[in-house]
C-alpha positions in Angstrom: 53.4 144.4 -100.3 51.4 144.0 -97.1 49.8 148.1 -98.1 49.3 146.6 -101.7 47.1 143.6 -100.8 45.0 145.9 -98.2 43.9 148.7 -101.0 43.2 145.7 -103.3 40.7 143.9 -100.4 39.4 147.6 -100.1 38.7 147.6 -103.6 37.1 144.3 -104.1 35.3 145.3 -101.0 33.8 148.3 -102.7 33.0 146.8 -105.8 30.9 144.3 -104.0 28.8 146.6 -101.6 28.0 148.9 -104.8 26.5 145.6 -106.2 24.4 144.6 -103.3 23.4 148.3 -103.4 22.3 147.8 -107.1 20.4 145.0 -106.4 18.2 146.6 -104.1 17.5 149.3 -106.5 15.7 145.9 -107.9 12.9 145.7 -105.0 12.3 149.6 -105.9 12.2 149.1 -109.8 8.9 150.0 -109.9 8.4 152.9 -107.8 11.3 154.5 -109.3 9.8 154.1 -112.6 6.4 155.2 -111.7 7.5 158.7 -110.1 10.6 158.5 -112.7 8.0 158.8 -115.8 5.5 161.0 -113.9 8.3 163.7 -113.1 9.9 164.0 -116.6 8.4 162.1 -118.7 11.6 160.3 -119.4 12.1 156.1 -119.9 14.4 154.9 -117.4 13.8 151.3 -118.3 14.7 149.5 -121.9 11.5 147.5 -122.8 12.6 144.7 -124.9 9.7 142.1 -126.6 10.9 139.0 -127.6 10.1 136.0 -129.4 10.3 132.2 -128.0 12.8 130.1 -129.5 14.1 133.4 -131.6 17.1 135.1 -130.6 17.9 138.6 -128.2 20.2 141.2 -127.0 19.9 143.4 -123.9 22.0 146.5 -124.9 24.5 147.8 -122.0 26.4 150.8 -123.6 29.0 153.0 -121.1 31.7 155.3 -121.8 34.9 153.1 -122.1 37.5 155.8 -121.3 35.8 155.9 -117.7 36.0 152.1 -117.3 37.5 151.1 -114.4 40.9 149.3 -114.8 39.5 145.7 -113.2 37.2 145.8 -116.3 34.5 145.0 -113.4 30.6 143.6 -115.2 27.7 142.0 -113.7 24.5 141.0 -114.8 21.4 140.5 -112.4 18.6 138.5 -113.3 14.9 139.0 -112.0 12.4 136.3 -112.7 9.0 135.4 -110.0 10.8 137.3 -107.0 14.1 135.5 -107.6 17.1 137.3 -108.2 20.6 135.4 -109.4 24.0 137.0 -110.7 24.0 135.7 -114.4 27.0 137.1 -115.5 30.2 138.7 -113.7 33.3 139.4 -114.9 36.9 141.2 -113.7 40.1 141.3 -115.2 38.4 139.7 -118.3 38.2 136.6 -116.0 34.5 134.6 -115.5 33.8 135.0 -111.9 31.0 132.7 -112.6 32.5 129.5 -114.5 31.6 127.6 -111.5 28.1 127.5 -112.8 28.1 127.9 -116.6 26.2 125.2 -117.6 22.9 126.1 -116.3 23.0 130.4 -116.6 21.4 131.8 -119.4 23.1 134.5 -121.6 26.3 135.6 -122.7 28.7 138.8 -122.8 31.8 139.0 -124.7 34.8 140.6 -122.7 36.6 141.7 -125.6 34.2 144.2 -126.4 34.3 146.0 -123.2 37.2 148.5 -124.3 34.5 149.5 -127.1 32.0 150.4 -124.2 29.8 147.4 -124.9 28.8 144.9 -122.3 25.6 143.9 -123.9 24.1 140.5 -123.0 23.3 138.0 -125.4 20.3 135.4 -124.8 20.2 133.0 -127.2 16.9 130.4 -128.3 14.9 132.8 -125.5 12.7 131.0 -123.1 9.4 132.3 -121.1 11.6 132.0 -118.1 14.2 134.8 -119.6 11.4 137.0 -119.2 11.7 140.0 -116.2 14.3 142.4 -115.2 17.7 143.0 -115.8 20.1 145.1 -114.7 23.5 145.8 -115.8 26.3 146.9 -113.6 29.8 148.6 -115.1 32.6 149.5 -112.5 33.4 153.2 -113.6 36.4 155.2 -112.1 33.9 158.0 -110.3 31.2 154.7 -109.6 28.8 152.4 -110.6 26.5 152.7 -114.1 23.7 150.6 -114.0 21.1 150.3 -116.7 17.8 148.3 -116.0 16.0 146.7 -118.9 12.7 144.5 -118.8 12.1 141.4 -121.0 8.6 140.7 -122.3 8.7 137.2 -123.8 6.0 136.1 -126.9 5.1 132.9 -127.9 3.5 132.3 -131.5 0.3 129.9 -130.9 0.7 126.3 -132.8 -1.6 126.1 -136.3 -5.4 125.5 -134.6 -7.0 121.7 -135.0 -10.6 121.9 -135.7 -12.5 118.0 -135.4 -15.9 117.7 -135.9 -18.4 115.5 -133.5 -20.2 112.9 -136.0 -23.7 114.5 -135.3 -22.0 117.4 -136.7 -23.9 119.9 -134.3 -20.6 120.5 -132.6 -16.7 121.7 -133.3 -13.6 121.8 -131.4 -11.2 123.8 -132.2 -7.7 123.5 -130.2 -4.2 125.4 -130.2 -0.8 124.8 -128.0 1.8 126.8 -126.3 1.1 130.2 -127.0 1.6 133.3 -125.1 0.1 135.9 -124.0 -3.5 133.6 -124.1 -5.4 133.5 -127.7 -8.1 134.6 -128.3 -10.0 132.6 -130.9 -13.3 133.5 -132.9 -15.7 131.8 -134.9 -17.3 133.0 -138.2 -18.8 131.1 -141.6 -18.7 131.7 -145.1 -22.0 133.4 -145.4 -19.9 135.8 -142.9 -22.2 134.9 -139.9 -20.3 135.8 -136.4 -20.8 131.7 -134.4 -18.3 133.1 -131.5 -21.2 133.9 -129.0 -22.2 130.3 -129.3 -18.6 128.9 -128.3 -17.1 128.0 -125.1 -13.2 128.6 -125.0 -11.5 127.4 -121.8 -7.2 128.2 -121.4 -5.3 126.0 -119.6 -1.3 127.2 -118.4 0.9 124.0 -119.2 4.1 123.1 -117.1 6.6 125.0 -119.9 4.6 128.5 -119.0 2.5 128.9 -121.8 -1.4 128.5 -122.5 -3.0 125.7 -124.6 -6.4 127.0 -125.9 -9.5 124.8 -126.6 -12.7 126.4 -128.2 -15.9 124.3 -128.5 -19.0 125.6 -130.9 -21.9 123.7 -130.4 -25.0 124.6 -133.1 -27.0 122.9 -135.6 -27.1 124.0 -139.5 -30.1 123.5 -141.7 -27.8 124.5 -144.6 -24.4 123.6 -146.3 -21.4 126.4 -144.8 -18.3 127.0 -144.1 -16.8 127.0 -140.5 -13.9 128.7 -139.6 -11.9 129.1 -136.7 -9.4 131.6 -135.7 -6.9 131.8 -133.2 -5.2 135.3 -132.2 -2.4 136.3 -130.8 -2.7 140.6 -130.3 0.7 141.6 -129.2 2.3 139.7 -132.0 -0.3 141.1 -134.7 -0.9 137.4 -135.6 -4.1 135.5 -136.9 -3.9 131.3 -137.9 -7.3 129.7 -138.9 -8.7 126.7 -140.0 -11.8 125.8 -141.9 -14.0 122.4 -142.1 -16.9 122.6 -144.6 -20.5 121.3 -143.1 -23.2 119.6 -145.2 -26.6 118.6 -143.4 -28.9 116.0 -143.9 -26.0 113.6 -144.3 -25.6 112.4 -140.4 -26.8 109.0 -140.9 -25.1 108.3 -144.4 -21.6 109.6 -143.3 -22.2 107.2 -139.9 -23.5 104.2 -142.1 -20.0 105.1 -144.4 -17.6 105.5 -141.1 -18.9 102.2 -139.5 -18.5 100.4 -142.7 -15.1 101.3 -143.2 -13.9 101.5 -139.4 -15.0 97.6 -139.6 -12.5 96.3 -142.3 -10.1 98.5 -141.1 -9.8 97.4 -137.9 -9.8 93.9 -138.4 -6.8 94.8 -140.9 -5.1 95.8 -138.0 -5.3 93.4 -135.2 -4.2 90.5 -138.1 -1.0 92.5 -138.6 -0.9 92.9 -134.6 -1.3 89.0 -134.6 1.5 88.2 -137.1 3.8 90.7 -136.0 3.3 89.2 -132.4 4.2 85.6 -134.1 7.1 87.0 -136.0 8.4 88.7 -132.7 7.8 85.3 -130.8 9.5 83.1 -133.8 12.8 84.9 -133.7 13.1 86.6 -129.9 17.0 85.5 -129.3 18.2 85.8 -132.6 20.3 88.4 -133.6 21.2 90.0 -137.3 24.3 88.1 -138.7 26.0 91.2 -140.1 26.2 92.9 -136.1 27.6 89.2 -134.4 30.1 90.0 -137.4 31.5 93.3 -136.3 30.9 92.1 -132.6 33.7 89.3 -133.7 35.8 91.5 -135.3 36.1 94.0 -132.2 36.1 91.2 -130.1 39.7 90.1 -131.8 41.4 93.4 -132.4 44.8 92.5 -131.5 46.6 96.4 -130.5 45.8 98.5 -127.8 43.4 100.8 -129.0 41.8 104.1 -127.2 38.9 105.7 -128.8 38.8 109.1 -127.9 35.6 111.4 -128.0 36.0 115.0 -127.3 33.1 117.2 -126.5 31.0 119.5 -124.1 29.1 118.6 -121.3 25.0 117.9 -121.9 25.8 116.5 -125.5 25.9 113.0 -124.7 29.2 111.6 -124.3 28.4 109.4 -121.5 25.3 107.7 -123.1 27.3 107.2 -126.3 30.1 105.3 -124.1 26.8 103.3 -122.5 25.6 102.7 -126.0 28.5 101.3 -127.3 29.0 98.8 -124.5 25.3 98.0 -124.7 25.5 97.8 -128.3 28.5 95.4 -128.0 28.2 93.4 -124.6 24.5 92.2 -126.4 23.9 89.3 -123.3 23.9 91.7 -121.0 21.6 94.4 -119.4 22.0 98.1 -119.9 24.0 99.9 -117.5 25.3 103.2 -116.2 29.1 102.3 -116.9 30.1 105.6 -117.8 28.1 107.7 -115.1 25.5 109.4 -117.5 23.4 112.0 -116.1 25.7 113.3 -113.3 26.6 116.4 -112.3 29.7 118.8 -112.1 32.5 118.3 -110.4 31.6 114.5 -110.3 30.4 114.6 -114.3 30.6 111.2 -116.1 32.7 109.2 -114.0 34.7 107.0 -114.4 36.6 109.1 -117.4 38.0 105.4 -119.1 35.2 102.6 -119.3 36.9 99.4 -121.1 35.1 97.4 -123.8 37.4 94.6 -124.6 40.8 94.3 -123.2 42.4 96.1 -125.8 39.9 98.7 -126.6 39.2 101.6 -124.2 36.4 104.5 -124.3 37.8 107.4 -122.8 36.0 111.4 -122.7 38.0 115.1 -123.3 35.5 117.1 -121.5 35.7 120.8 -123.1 34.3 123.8 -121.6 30.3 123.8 -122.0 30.6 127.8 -123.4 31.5 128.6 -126.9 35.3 129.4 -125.7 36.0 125.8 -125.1 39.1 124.9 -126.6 41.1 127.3 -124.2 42.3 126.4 -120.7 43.4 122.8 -121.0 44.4 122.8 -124.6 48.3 122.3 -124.3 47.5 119.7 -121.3 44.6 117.5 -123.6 47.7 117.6 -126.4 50.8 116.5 -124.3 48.6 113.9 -122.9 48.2 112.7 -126.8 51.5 113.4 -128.0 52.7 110.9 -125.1 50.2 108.5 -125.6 50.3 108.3 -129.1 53.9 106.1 -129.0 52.6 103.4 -127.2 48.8 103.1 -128.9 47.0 104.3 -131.4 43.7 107.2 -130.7 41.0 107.4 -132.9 39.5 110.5 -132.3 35.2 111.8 -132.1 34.1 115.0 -131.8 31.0 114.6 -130.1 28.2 117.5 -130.6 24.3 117.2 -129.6 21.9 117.6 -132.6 19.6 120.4 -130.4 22.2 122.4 -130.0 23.0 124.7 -133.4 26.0 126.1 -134.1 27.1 129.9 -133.6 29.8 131.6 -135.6 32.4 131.8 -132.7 31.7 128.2 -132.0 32.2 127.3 -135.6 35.7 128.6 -135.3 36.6 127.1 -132.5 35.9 124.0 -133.6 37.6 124.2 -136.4 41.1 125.0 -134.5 40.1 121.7 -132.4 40.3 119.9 -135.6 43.5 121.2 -136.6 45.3 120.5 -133.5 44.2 117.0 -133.3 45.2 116.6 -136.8 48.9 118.0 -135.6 48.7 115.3 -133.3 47.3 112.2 -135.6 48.1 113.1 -138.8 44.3 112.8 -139.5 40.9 115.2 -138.9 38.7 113.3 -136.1 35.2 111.5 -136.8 31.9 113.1 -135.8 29.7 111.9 -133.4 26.1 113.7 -133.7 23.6 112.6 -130.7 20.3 113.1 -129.9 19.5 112.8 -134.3 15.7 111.8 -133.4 15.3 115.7 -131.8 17.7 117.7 -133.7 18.4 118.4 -136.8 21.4 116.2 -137.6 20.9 117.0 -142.0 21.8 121.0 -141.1 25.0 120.0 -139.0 26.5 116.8 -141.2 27.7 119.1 -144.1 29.7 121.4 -142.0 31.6 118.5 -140.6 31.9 117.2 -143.4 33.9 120.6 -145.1 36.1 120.9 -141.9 37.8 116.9 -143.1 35.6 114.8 -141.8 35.8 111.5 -143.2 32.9 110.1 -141.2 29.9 112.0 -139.6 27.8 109.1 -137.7 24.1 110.3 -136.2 23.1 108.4 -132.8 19.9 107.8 -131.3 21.8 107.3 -127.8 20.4 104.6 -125.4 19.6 106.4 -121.9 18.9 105.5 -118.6 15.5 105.9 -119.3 14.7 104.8 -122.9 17.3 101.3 -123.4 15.0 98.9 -125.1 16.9 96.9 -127.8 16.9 96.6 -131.4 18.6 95.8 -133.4 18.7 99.2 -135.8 20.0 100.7 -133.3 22.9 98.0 -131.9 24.1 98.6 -135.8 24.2 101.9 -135.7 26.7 101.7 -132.6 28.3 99.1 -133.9 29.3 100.2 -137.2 30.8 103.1 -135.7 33.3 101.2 -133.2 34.1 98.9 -136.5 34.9 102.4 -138.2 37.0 103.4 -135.5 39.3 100.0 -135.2 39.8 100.4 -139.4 40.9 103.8 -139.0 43.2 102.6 -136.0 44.3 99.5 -138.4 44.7 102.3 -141.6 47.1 104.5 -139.3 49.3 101.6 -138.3 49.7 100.4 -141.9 50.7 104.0 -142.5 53.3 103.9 -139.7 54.8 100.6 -140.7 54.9 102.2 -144.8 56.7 105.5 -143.4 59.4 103.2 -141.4 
């Protein structure tokens, strides 16, 4: 036994110091590619170009009969002169989960026996661009395969304003990358670029905002276009005002007499809109003191559960709701919103009434979630559900989309709650004012669904009141205590 455990520390050993030994190879990357190309003209790096926001894979291809028996992957990242282990697995095991929630990528173990240990980077930022290098534990060694990532980013459609004395233009593009270049031309097919100024300024998400000015006076009616260019991505987006001269003084005599109504439009509604808020500050929407009532008096223990990954806003929903109901008094951070593993969103329970309880099943943030603690999360029901009622929420963030794998496991979560209940849980979709909540609704919907609710979650930063969104939080706690109440009347009918 004692012989057993020594060749296996020898062997983790070796598998280790062959990885540190990759990673320098990292350091010499370009040296060994410079003398590499120059000696035989042979590519010993995979160039990849991708776009931002689209979708990539870095190939990583090895002969499976050689695969060592520990199944032994890792991933190294290179990004500004940092270096991090992305991905590592052994014995099909993530020697990584520790930190899942904030590496990029993916690899799928069950396609290392078909020699495939490809990564998968998925909604590609610029800071997945660099090096990468793959590392496969082989019976005679180590393969590694080095790849570099070139990231692209397609320039926003150009804005193109026009001073009132109409000698000058200003044309102005976002978050491209590499830096646009951007030209100016008429109708008549004149060339105005050498009488621009075009200044690029880098932006805190890595990627150049572009703003163009032409300054020149026309003595005849034209066209004026501007172009912005991105090379690498073989893309052109223009925009086009058309100038008529003579007309300065009219069109500021026109502006000044319409500016004038206008604005005296709007500081009368600013007025009575400040009178209306002043008249009824305190008063609050009959229909939500209503449902506030009716959860106030729910007479049986009631737990509503909501089940979902972390970063998708379980514990602002649980503040919402208690903000939502509890309308004298100020938001707070009852259910630990915005913390990080281990500690994430304690405490795990946060009461609303004396009967009603919020609780969280916190699922694994990758798309494998519904794995390790599946048989625990539906004891812990089964028990539970004899002595009060659950009505369950899956709870998914509107930026996050969907993959196929996630789909399907997602659909054996519904199931197995339903084993449990009788019943397929509600949805809970967050973050609706940055997502798009319309694409995800219907696939709820066709997994049983009976209610799909979209939240614009109060935060810790953003918890102003109003009542829109106090009945959006409310109506779904009323839902939940009606499906509590339908259940029981089920129970008593089957007895």
């Amino acid at each position: 036994m004692e012989l057993a455990e020594a060749l296996e520390l020898c062997r983790v050993s070796l598998f280790r110091t062959q990885t540190r030994l990759a990673r320098m190879k990292l350091f010499a990357f370009g040296l060994i590619l410079l003398v590499g190309t120059a000696l035989s003209g042979e590519n010993f790096v995979n160039e990849i170009t991708a776009v931002r926001c689209k979708d990539v894979w870095i190939e990583c291809r090895f002969d499976a009969a050689r695969m060592r028996q520990d199944k032994a992957v890792l991933w190294h990242h290179c990004h500004n002169d940092v270096c991090t282990n992305i991905q590592h697995y052994e014995n099909g095991v993530d020697q990584l989960q520790h930190r899942a929630a904030s590496r990029r990528g993916r690899v799928y173990p069950d396609k290392f026996r078909d020699g495939n240990a490809s990564l998968f980077i998925e909604n590609v930022q610029m800071s997945d661009e660099g090096h990468y290098e793959c590392n496969v534990a082989l019976t005679e060694g180590l393969y590694t395969k080095f790849s570099v990532l070139t990231v692209l980013a397609s320039s926003e459609p150009p804005q193109l304003t026009e001073a009132l004395d109409t000698r000058s233009f200003t044309c102005s593009s976002r978050n491209g990358f590499p830096p646009a270049l951007v030209s100016w031309a008429g109708g008549s097919g004149m060339n105005y670029t050498p009488d621009s100024v075009t200044q690029h300024t880098l932006n805190p998400e890595g990627l150049y905002d572009v703003v163009s000015k032409l300054t020149r006076r026309f003595t005849e009616e034209e066209t004026i276009c501007c172009t912005v260019w991105n090379q690498p991505l073989q893309e052109h987006k223009t925009n086009c005002t058309r100038v008529t001269p003579g007309q300065e003084t009219d069109d500021q005599h026109l502006l000044t007499a319409t500016l004038i109504p206008v604005a005296l439009f709007i500081l009368a509604c600013c007025v009575g809109f400040m009178i209306y808020r002043y008249l009824s500050k305190g008063r609050q929407n009959p229909a939500d003191d209503r449902i506030r009532k009716r959860i106030s008096s729910c007479s049986h223990h009631t737990v509503i559960v909501l089940i979902g990954r972390p970063h998708h806003g379980m514990p602002s929903l649980i503040n919402s709701c208690v903000f939502a109901y509890k309308v004298k008094e100020h938001f707070a951070n009852w259910a630990g919103a915005d913390k990080d593993p281990p500690h994430y969103a304690q405490p795990e329970e946060v009461p609303l009434t004396e009967r009603i309880t919020i609780t969280r099943a916190l699922l694994q943030p990758e798309d494998r979630f519904w794995t390790s603690e599946r048989d625990s999360y539906l004891d812990k029901w089964r028990r539970e559900e004899q002595s009060h009622r659950h009505p369950f929420v899956f709870v998914h963030s509107c930026t996050e989309m969907l993959t196929t794998v996630a789909k399907d496991e997602i659909k054996e979560l519904f199931e197995d709650i339903k084993s449990v209940t009788g019943s397929y849980p509600f949805t809970g979709l967050t973050k609706k004012n940055q997502g798009h909540a319309e694409e995800l609704v219907p696939f709820f919907h066709s997994l049983g669904s009976k209610r799909v609710f979209t939240f614009h979650n109060y935060t810790i930063q953003e918890h102003k009141r109003t009542p829109k969104r106090d009945e959006e939080f409310l109506d779904f706690m009323n839902a939940c205590i009606e499906e509590t109440d339908s259940e029981t009347v089920r129970l008593i009918e089957d007895v």
